[in-house]
Backbone as JSON Lines, residues from 0, in Angstrom:
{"i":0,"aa":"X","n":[85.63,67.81,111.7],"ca":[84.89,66.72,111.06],"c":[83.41,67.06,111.07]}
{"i":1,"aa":"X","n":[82.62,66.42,109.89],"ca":[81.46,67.15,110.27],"c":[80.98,66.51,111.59]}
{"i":2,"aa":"X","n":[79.79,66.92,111.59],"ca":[78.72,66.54,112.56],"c":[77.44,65.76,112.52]}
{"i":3,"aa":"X","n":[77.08,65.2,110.91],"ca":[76.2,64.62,110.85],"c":[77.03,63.75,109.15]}
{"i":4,"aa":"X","n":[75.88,62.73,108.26],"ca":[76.38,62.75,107.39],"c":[76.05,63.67,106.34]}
{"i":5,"aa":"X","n":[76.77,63.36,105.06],"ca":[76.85,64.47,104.3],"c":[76.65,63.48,103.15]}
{"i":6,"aa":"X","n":[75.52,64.24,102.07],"ca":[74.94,63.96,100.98],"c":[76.19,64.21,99.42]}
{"i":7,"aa":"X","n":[75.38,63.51,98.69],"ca":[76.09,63.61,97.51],"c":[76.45,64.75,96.9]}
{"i":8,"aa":"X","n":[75.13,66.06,97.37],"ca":[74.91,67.27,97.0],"c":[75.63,68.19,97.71]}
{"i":9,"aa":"X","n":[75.62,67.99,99.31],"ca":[76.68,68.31,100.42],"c":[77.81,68.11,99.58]}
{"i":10,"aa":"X","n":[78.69,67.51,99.27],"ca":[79.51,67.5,99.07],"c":[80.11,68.2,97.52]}
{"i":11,"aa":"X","n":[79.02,68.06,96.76],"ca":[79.04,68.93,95.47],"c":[79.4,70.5,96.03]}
{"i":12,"aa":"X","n":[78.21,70.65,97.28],"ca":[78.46,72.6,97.61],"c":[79.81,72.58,98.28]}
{"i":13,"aa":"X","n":[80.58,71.41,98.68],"ca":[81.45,71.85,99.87],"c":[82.59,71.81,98.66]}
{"i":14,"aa":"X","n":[82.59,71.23,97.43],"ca":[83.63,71.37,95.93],"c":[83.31,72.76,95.97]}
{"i":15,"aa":"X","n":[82.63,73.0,95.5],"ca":[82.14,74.9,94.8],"c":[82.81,75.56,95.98]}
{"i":16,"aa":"X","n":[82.94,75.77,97.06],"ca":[83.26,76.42,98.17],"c":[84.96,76.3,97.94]}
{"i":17,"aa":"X","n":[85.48,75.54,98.28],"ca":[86.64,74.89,98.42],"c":[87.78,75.12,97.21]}
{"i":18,"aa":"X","n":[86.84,75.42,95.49],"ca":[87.27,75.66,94.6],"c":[86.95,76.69,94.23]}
{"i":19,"aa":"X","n":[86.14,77.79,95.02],"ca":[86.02,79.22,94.6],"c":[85.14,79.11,92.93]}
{"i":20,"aa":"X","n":[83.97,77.95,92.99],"ca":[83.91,77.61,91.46],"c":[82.53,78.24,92.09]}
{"i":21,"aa":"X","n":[81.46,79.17,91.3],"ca":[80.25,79.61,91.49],"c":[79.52,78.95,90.66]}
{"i":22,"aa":"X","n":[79.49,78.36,89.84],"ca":[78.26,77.48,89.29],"c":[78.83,75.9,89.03]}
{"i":23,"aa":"X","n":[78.0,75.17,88.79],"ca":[78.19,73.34,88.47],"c":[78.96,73.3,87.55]}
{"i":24,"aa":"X","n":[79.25,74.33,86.45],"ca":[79.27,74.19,85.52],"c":[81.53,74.7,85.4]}
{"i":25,"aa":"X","n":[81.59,75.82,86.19],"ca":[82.74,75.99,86.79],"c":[83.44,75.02,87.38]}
{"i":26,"aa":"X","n":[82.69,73.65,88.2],"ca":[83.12,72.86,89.16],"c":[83.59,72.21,88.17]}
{"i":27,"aa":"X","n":[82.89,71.55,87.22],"ca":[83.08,70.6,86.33],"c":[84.11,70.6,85.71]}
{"i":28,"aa":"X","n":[84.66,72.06,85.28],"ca":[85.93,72.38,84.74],"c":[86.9,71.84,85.43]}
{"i":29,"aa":"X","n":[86.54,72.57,87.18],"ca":[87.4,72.05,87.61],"c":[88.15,71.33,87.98]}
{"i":30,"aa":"X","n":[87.28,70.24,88.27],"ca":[87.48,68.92,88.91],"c":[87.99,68.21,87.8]}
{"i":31,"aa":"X","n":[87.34,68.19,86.6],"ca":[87.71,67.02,85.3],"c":[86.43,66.41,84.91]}
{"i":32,"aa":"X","n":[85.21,66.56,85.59],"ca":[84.05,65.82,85.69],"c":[83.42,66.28,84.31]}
{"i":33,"aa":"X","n":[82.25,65.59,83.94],"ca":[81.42,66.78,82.68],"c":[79.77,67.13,83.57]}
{"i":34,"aa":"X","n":[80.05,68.34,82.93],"ca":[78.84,69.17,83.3],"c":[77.68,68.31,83.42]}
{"i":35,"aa":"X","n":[77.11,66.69,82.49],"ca":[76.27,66.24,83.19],"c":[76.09,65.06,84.1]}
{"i":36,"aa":"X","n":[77.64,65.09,84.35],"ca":[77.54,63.9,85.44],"c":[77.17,64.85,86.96]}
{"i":37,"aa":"X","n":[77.6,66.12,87.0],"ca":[77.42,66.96,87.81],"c":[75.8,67.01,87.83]}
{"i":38,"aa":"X","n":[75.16,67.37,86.87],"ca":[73.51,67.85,86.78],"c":[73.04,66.47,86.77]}
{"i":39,"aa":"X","n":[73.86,65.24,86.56],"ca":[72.78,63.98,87.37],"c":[73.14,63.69,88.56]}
{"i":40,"aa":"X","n":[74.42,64.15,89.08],"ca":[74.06,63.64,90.68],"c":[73.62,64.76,91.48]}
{"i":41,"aa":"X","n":[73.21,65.98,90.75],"ca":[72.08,66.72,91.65],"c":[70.39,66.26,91.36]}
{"i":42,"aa":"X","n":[70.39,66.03,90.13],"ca":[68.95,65.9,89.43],"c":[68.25,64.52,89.92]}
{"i":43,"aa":"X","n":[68.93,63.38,89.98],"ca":[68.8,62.31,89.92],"c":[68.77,61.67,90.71]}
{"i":44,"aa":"X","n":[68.22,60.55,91.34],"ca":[69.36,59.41,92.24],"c":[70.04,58.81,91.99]}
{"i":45,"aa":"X","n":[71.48,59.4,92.11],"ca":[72.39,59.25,91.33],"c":[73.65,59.43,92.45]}
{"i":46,"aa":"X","n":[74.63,58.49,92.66],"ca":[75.28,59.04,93.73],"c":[76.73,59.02,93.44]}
{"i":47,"aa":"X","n":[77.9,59.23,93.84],"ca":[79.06,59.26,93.56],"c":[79.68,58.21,93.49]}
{"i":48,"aa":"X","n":[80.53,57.24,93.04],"ca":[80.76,55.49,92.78],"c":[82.13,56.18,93.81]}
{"i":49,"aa":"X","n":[83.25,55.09,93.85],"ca":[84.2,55.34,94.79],"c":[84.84,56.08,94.26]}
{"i":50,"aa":"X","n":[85.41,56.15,92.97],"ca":[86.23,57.15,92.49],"c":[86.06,58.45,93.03]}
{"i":51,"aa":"X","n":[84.8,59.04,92.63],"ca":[84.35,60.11,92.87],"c":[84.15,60.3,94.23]}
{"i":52,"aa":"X","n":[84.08,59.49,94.76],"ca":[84.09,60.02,96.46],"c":[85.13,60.58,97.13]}
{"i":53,"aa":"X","n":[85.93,59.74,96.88],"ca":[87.64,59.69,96.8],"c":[88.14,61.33,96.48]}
{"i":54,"aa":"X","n":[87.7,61.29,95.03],"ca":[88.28,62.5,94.86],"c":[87.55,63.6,95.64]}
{"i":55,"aa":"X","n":[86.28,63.68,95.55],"ca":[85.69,64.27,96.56],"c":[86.4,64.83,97.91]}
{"i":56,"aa":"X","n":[86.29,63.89,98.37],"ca":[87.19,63.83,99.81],"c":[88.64,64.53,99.74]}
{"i":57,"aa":"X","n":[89.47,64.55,98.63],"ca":[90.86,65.27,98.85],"c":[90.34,66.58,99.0]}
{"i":58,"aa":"X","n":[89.02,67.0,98.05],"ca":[89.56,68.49,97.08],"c":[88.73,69.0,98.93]}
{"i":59,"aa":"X","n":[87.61,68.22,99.48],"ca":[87.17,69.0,100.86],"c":[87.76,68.8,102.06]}
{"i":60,"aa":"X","n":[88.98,67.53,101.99],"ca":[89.75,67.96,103.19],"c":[89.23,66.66,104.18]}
{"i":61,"aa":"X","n":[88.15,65.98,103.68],"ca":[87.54,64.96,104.42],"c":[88.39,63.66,104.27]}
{"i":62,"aa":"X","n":[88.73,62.61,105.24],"ca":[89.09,61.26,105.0],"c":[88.37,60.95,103.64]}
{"i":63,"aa":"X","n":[88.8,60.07,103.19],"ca":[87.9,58.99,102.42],"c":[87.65,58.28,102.78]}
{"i":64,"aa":"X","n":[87.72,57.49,104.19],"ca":[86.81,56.77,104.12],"c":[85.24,57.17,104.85]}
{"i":65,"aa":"X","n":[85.58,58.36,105.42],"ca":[84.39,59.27,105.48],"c":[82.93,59.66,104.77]}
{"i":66,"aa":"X","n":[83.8,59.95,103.36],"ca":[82.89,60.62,102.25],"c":[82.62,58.96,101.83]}
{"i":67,"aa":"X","n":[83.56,57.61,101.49],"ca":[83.08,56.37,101.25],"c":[81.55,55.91,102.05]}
{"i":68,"aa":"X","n":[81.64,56.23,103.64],"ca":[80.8,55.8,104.35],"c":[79.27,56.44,103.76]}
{"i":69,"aa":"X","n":[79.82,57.67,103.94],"ca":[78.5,59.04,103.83],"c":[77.64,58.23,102.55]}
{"i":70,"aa":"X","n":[78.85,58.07,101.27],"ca":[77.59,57.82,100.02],"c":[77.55,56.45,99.33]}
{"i":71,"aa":"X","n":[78.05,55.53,100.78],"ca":[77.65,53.95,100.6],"c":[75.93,54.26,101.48]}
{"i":72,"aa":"X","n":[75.96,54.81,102.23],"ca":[74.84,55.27,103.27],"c":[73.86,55.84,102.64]}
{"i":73,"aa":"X","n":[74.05,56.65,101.96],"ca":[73.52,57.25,101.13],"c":[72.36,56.61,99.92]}
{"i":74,"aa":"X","n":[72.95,55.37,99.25],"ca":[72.58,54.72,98.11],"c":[72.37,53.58,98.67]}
{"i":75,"aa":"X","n":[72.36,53.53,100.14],"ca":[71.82,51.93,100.02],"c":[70.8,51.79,99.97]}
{"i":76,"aa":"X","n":[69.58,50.89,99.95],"ca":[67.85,51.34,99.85],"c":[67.41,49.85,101.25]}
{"i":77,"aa":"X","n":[68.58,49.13,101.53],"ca":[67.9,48.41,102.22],"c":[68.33,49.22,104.01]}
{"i":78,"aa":"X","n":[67.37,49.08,105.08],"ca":[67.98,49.75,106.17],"c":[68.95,49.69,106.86]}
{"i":79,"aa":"X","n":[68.84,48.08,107.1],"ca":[69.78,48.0,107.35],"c":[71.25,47.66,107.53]}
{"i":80,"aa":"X","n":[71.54,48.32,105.85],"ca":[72.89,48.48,104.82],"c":[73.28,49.45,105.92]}
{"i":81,"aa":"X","n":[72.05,50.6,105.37],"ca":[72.29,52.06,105.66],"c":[72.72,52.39,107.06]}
{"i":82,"aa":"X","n":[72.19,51.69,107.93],"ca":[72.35,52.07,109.34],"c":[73.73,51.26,109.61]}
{"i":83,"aa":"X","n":[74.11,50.23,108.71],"ca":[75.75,49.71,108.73],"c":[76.42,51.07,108.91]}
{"i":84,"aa":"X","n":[76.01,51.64,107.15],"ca":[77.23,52.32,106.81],"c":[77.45,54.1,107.83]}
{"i":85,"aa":"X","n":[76.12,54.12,108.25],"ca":[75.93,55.22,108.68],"c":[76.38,55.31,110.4]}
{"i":86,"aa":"X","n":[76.74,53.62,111.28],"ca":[77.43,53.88,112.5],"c":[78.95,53.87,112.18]}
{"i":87,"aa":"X","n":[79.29,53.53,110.87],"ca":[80.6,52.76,110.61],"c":[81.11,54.4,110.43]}
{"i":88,"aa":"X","n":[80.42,55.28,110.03],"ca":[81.28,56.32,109.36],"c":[80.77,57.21,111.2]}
{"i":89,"aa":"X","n":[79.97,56.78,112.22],"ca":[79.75,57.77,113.28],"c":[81.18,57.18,114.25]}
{"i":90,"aa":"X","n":[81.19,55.62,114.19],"ca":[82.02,55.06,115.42],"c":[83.47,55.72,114.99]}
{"i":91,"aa":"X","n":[84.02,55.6,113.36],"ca":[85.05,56.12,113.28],"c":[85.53,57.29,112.93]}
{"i":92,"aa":"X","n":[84.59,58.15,112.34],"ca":[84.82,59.96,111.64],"c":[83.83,60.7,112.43]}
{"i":93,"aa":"X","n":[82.99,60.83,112.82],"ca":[82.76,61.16,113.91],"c":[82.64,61.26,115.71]}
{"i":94,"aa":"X","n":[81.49,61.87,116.09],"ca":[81.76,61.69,117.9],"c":[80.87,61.05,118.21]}
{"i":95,"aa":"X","n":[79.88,60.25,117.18],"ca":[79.29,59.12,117.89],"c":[77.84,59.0,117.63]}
{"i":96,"aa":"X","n":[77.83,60.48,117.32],"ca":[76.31,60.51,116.87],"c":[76.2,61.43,115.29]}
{"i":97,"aa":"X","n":[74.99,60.67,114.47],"ca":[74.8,61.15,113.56],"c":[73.73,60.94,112.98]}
């Protein structure tokens, strides 16, 4: 499991890895996604909705409700959403700290 949380982008490199895909543009194929939903959730603040987390999470091997926590945590802007979502995903997918 990881060790800290993991970003929208984290999880874009841990697709490319996982799918032997070398550019965004390979991933996109792969997954089903289009090439610029890929180049806005690197470009942008722009983060993965549940679907995409979800799928996320099969193709790297992570729970979902893991990768859910990581990029509810991720997109929240108030603190303390973020520090919800960010013990919720330490007390249960991780060892406690993150």
């Amino acid at each position: 499991m990881a060790k800290k949380l993991l970003t929208t982008c984290d999880f874009l490199d841990l697709m490319k890895v996982k799918l032997s895909a070398t550019s965004d543009y390979q991933l996109a194929n792969a997954i089903g996604w289009t090439r610029s939903a890929i180049s806005t959730y690197r470009t942008r603040p722009q983060y993965f909705g549940d679907a995409h987390a979800i799928e996320a999470a099969k193709i790297c091997g992570f729970p979902s409700g893991f990768v859910l926590c990581c990029v509810h945590a991720e997109r929240a802007k108030d603190k303390g959403v973020k520090k919800h979502w960010r013990d919720m995903a330490c007390a249960k997918y991780m060892d406690g700290t993150g």
